[in-house]
N, C-alpha and C positions, 0 to 999 in steps of 0.2 A: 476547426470544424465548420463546415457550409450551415447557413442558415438556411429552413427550412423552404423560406421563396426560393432561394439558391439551387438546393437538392431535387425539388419539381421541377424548375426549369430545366436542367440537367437531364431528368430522367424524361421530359418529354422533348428534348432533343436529342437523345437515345432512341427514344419509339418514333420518332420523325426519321430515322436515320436507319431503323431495318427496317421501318414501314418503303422508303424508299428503296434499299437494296433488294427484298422484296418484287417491288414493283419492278426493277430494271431486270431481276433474275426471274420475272415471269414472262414480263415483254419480251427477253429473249427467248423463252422456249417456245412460246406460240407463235414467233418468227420463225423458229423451225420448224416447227409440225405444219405453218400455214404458205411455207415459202413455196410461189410462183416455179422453181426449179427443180420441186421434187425434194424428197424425203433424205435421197442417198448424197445429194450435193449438201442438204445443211447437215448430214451427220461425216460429211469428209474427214474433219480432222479428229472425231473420236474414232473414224476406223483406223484413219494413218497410226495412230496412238495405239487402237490394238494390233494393227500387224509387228510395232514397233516392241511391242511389250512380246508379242511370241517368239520374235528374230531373238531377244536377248534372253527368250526363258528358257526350261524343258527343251522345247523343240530344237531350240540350236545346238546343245549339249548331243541330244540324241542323232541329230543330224553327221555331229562332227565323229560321234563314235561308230557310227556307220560307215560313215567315209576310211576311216582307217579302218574296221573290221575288215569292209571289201576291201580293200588295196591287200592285205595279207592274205587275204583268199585269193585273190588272183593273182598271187607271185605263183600257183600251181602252174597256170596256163599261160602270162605273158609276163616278160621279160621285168624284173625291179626296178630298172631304172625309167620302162615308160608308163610305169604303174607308180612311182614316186612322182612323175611328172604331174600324170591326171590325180593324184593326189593332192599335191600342193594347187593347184588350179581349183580343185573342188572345196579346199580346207581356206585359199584364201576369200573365194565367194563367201564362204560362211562368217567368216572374221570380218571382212567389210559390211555384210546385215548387221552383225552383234554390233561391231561400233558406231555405225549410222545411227540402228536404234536406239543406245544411250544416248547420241547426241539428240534424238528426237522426242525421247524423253523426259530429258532437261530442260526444253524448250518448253516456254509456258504456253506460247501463239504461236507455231510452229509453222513452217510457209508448207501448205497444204500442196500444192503443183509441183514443188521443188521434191517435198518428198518423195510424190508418186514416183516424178522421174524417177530418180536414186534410187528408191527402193527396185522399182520396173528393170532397172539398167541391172542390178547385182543380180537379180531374180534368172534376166535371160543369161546371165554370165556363170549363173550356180550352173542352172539348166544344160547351157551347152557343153560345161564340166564333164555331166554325169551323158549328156549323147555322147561324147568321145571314148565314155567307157564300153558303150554299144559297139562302137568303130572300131574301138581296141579288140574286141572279141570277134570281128569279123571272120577273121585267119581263125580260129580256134574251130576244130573238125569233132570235139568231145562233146556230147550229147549232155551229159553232164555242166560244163562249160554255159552252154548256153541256156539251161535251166537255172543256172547261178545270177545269169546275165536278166533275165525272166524277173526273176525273185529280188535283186538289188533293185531294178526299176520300177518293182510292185512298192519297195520299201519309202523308197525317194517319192512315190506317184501321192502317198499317202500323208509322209511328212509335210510335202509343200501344200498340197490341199488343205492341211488342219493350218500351214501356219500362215497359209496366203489367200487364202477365201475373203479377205476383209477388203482384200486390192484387186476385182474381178482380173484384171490385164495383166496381173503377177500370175495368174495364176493361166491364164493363157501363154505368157510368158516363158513357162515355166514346161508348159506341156507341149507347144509347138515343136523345139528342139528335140525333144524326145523321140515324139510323134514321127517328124524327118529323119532322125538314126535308124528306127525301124523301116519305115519304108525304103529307106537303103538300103538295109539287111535283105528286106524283101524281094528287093530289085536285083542283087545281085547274086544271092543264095536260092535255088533252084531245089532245094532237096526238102521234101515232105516233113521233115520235123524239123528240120529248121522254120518252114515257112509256117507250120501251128505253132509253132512257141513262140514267132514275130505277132501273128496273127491275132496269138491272146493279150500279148503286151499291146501292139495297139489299139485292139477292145480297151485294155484296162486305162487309157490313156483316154479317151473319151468319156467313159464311164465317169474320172475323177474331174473333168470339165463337167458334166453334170451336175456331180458332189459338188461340186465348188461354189456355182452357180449358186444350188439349195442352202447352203452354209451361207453365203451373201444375202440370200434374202433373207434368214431365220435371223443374223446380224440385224438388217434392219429393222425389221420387227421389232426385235428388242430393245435397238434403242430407241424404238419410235415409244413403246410401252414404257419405258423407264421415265423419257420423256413427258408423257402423260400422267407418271406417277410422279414425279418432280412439280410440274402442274398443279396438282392435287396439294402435295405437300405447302407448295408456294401460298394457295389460294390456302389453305387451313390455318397456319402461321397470318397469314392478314386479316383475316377472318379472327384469330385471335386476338392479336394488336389492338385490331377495333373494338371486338368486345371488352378486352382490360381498358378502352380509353373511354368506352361507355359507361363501363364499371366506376370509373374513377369519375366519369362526369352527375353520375346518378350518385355517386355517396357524396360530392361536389354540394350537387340538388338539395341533398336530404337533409346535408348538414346546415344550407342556406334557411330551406322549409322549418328546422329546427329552432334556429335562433330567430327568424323571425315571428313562429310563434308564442318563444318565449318572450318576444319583445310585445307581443300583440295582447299576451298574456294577461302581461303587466300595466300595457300602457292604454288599453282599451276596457279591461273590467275597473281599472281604477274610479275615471271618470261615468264609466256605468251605473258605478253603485251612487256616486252622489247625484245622478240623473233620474236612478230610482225613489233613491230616497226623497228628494226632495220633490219629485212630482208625486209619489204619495200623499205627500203630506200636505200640497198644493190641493188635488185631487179631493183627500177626507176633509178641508177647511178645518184644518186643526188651530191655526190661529186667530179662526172667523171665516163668514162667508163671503162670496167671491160680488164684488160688483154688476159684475155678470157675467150670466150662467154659463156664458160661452167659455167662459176662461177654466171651469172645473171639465166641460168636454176635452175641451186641448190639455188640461193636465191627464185628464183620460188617456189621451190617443199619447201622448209622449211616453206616461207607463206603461202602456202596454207593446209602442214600438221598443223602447229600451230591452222589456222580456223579451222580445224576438229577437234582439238584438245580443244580448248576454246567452240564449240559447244557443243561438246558430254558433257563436266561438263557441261556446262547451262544447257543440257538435263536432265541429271543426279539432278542437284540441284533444276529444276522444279516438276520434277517428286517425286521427298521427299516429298519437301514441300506440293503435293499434296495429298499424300498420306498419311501425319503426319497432314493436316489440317489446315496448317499454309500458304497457299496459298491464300493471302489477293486481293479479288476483285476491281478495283479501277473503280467503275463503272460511266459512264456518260452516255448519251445522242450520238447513236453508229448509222449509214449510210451502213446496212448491205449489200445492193446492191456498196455501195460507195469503200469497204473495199474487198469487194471480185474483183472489176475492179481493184484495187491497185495492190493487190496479183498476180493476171494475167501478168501485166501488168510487175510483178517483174520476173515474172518465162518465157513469153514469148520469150526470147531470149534463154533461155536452151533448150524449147519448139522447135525453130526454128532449131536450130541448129542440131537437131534428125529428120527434118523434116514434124514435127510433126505439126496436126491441132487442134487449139481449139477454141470450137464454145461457144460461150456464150448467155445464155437465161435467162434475169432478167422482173421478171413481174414490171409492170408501177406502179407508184404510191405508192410504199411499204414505211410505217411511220418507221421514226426511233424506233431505239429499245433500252433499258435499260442493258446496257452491259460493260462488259473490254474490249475495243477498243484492247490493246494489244494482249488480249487471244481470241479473235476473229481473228485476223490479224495471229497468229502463228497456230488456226485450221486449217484455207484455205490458209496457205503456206503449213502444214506439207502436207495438202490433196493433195493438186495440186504436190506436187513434188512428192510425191510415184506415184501418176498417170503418172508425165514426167519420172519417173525413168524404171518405168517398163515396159511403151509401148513402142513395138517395132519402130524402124526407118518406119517414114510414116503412124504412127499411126494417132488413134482419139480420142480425150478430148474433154467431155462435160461438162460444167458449168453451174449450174442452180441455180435461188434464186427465191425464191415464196413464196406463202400463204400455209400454211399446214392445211387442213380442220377445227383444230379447233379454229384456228386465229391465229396462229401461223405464224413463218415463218421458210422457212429451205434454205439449201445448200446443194446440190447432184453434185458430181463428179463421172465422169462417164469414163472408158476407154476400149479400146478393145482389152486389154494387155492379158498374157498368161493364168490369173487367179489364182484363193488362191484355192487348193482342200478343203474340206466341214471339214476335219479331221484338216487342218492344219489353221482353225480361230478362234479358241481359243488361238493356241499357237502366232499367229501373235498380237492379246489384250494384250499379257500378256508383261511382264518388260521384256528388252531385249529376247523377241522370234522374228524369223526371219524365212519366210517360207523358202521351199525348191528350187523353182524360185528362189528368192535373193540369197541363195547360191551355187546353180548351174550356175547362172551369175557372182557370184562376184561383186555382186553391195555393193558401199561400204551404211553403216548403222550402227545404234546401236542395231534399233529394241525400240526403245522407243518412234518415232513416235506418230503409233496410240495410246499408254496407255496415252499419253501426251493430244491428243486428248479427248479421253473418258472422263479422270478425268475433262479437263477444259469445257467442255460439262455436265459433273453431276454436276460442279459447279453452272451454271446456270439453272441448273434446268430442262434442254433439255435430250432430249434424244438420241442417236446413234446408227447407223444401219448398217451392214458390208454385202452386198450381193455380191457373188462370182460366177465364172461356170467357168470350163476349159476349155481353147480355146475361150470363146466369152468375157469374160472380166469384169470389177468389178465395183460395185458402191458402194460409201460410202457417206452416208447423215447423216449429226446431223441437230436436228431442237431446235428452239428460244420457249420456251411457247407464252401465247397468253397472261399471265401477264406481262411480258416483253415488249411489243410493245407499243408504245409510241401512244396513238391515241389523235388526234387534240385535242384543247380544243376551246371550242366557245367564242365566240368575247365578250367581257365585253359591255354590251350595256349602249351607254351614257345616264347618266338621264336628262330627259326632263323638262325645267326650263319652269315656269309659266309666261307667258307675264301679268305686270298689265293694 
């Protein structure tokens, strides 16, 4: 059994190898539809191919039983043995199409010029067969007779059109000879119903040069269309390839992304916490004070880089997990108005300190809801702090938790901060984007925020809303489904015992 480097390698020199076949079976068809010599020169050898296929189908069968039908109809009017002649002469043109054709069907790259010949050469040879059946009925004075003569060449005019329209000059071929029997009839029979029944036959002989013609182009056409849907087919199939090889390079990615955050997990919160810990403890002068005072600042700033530092990875490994799917809900029984006073109440001193005001409006009475207490509790922190971050000193923060029309509930934070432009709230959604406010302030961030949001809001099923305007300031609301809500249940009524 292949080990599994083995197995990939394998399989992506499989997709290297119809990726290529592919490529060669497209280049060649837009060489044909794009070739400098016309449409009909690069579809040559599929039409040799189908005239070859109707010489050996239907058509010849029926051809051949024509040929001896007439030959016993005209033992009425001319002699058996020069009606067995024109007979063998007509049946062996037929048998030499039928056998060329299988040999041209065998053939996988068939000598395209070689064919036309040969087939061109039997074509004028059937052809001259059935004019000598004209020339045979010269002599013949029966009115009858030469409405036979009429109807046989109607029969023949029809057959070689359907089965030679692929090879315009077979089917010229075919009609010339014809065409010259009649005006020999013509030329030498003098008598008014002779010369309307030549007359019609030569009509019909032009006519089927016509036909012929129309059938030739409607051929190319077609395969110029098949063509083009070959094309399609080709580019779909590549177009596929590439997507399984992108597929395979993104779970590749995902899986790389995976283990290196569980390596990042491990190898970067470990030395965090003893960077916290021991700059707190630096920081409080737990074991005495500092020499000086500069040394308790710089324990300062290294605790409080280290928090920034242990948040952005918990950002960073929330936001995976979100996005890999492996973000496990730990749902209970959740106090959506309770949890957003919490939040508040955690951020109000940051709040204060910018002297900032936030007004809080929770409707009465709201049931609890079906939720991640934790992933609820980290939405309406992220909300409320981008709200304290961005509005300016002496701003205003609004707080709201309600009904949402369809029984739902939501949260709307509201501020009358500088604003997101309308161009840049896509890039603020996305995985570390950061508008141009945030960086024209300098406000510190990841930018992973709101994605952190979003994902833990489609987890539960809710949805989320980012409204912005410059200068007057931004609101962002996610709401609870109305499946989610917890509504009463009624009182189990005691049963009523029978006094005897």
């Amino acid at each position: 059994m292949a080990a599994p480097g083995v197995r990939a390698r394998l399989n992506d020199e499989d997709r290297l190898g119809q990726r290529r076949q592919f490529g060669r079976n497209l280049q060649s068809i837009r060489e044909r539809l794009t070739s400098s010599s016309g449409l009909e020169r690069s579809f040559e050898a599929e039409l040799l191919r189908q005239f070859a296929q109707k010489a050996t189908g239907p058509m010849a069968g029926l051809l051949a039983f024509l040929t001896v039908l007439i030959s016993l109809v005209s033992t009425f009017w001319i002699p058996p043995p020069l009606v067995s002649i024109w007979a063998g002469c007509a049946l062996l043109a037929s048998v030499g199409q039928f056998v060329y054709g299988k040999r041209v069907l065998r053939s996988g790259d068939p000598d395209v010029a070689s064919g036309r010949r040969c087939f061109l050469v039997l074509t004028a040879f059937q052809a001259m067969a059935w004019a000598g059946l004209v020339l045979m009925f010269l002599g013949a004075s029966e009115p009858s007779a030469k409405v036979f003569v009429v109807a046989a060449l109607l029969f023949y005019g029809t057959v070689l059109v359907m089965s030679s329209y692929t090879i315009p000059v077979a089917v010229y071929a075919g009609v010339v000879p014809i065409a010259a029997a009649v005006a020999t009839v013509l030329y030498f029979d003098r008598d008014m119903g002779t010369l309307t029944i030549a007359g019609l036959a030569l009509v019909a002989q032009l006519y089927f040069l016509f036909l012929g013609n129309r059938l030739y182009s409607q051929a190319v056409a077609t395969l110029e269309f098949r063509a083009e849907k070959d094309i399609l087919i080709a580019e779909l199939e590549t177009a596929t390839i590439n997507s399984e090889d992108a597929r395979r390079k993104a779970e590749d990615a995902n899986l790389a992304k995976s283990k290196f955050l569980a390596t990042m997990s491990h190898e970067l919160r470990t030395p965090l916490n003893a960077i916290l810990g021991f700059s707190e403890v630096m920081k409080n002068e737990v074991f005495g004070p500092h020499a000086s005072p500069s040394y308790r600042e710089y324990s300062d700033d290294i605790h409080s880089s280290g928090q920034h530092l242990l948040n952005l990875i918990n950002e960073i490994l929330d936001l995976s997990r979100i996005e890999a799917g492996r973000y496990e809900l730990k749902e209970e029984t959740v106090n959506l108005a309770h949890v957003a006073d919490e939040c508040l109440h955690m951020l109000s001193l940051r709040a204060r300190g910018k002297s900032q005001t936030i007004r809080q409006a929770v409707e009465p009475d709201l049931p609890k809801i079906w939720a991640d207490e934790r992933a609820i509790r980290q939405i309406i922190l992220n909300l409320l702090s981008n709200a304290v971050k961005f509005t300016p000193q002496g701003g205003d923060i609004a707080l709201k938790v309600g009904w949402t029309a369809n029984g739902g509930q939501y949260v709307s934070v509201t501020d009358n901060g500088p604003g997101i432009p309308e161009n840049e709230l896509a890039t603020v959604l996305s995985s570390f984007g950061r508008g141009s406010q945030a960086i024209k302030t300098a406000e510190e961030g990841s930018g992973l925020g709101l994605p952190i949001v979003k994902g833990l809001v489609d987890l539960h099923g809710g949805s989320f809303s980012l409204k912005s305007k410059i200068r007057v300031g931004t609101e962002v609301m996610f709401t609870i489904p109305a499946q989610r809500v917890m509504d009463a249940l009624p009182a189990i009524p005691t049963p009523t015992r029978r006094v005897a």
